[in-house]
N, C-alpha and C positions, 0 to 999 in steps of 0.2 A: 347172343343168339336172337333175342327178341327182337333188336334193329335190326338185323339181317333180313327177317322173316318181316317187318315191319316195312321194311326199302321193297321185298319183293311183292309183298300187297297192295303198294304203291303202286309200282309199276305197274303190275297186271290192272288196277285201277284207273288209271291214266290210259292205258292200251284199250280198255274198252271204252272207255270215255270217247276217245279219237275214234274208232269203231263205230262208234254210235252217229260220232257226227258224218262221217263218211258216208255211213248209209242213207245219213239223208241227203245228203247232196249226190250221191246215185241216185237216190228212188225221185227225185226232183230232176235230173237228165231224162232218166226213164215216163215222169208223166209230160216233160216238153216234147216229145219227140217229134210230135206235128206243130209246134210251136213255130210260126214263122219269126225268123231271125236271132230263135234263140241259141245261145251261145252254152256248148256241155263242159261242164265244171269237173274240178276235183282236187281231190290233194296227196301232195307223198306224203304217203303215212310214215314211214320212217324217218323224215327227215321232220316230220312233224312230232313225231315222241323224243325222237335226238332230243330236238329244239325244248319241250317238256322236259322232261328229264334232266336234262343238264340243270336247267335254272336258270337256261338264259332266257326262258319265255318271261316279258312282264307283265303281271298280273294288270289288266283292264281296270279301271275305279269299280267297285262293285257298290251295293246296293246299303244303305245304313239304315239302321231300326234306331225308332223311335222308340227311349222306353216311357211311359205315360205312366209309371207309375216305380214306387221305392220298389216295391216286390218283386218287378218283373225280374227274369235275368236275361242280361243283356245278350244279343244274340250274335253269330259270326257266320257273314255272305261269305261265299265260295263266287269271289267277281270267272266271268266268265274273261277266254283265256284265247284272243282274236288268230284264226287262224290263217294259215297263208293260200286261199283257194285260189288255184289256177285254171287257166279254161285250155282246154285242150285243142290239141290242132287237126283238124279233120284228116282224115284218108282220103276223103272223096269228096268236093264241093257240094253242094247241092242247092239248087235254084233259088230256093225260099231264104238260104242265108242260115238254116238249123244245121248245128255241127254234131247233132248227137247220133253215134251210129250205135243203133239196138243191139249189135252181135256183140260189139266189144262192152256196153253200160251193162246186158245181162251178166257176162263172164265176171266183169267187175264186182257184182252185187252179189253172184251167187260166192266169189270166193271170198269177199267180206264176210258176207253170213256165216259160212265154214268155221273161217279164222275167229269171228265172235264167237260160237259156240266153243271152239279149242279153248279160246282166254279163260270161257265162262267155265267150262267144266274144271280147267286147272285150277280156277281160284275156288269151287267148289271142293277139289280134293284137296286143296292147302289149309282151307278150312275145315275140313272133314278129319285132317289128320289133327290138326292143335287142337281140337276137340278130345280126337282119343288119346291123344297126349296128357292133356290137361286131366281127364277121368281116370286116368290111367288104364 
């Protein structure tokens, strides 16, 4: 029971993880938009937690701590986890060379937002329940 519920706190961990970084690569399309020849970004999210999840993503070199002393305890980087951002193909050319069109980056952000809050609430009442589980 407890890997079960351990696999599912993952996941939903990882889902906002990816959520998170999406957003910023939205809200970075969103402040280019006058940006002459920039180019608007993104990634499949699904194919990007697939890729997660499975365990075929490999882990980047991450960051190692110095311990300076017997006492310390030694500590463990979470190496960050490179992802596959794609730039997207315009609808509409436009002069300058910027591909980002504001109707489709807004829709994108807001139903990220949505979907974050969804993740965020559920790992809240997942949480909220093994709590009253555990008090009984």
């Amino acid at each position: 029971m407890m890997d079960r519920l351990d696999q599912n706190l993952d996941f939903v961990s990882k889902a906002l993880a990816l959520r998170t970084q999406r957003q910023s690569i939205l809200a970075g399309n969103i402040a280019n938009a006058d940006t002459p020849g920039y180019q608007a970004r993104d990634i499949s999210f699904s194919a990007s937690l697939k890729h997660r999840i499975s365990g075929l993503a490999t882990p980047a070199e991450g960051m190692h701590l110095r311990l300076t002393s017997a006492g310390h305890i030694a500590g463990k980087t979470q190496p960050a986890q490179p992802l596959n951002v794609m730039y997207r193909v315009p609808d509409q050319p436009s002069a300058d060379g910027n591909t980002v069109d504001m109707d489709r980056e807004r829709v994108a952000f807001s139903e990220n937002s949505v979907k974050y809050q969804t993740d965020l609430t559920y790992l809240s009442n997942q949480i909220k329940w093994l709590s009253s589980a555990i008090q009984g």
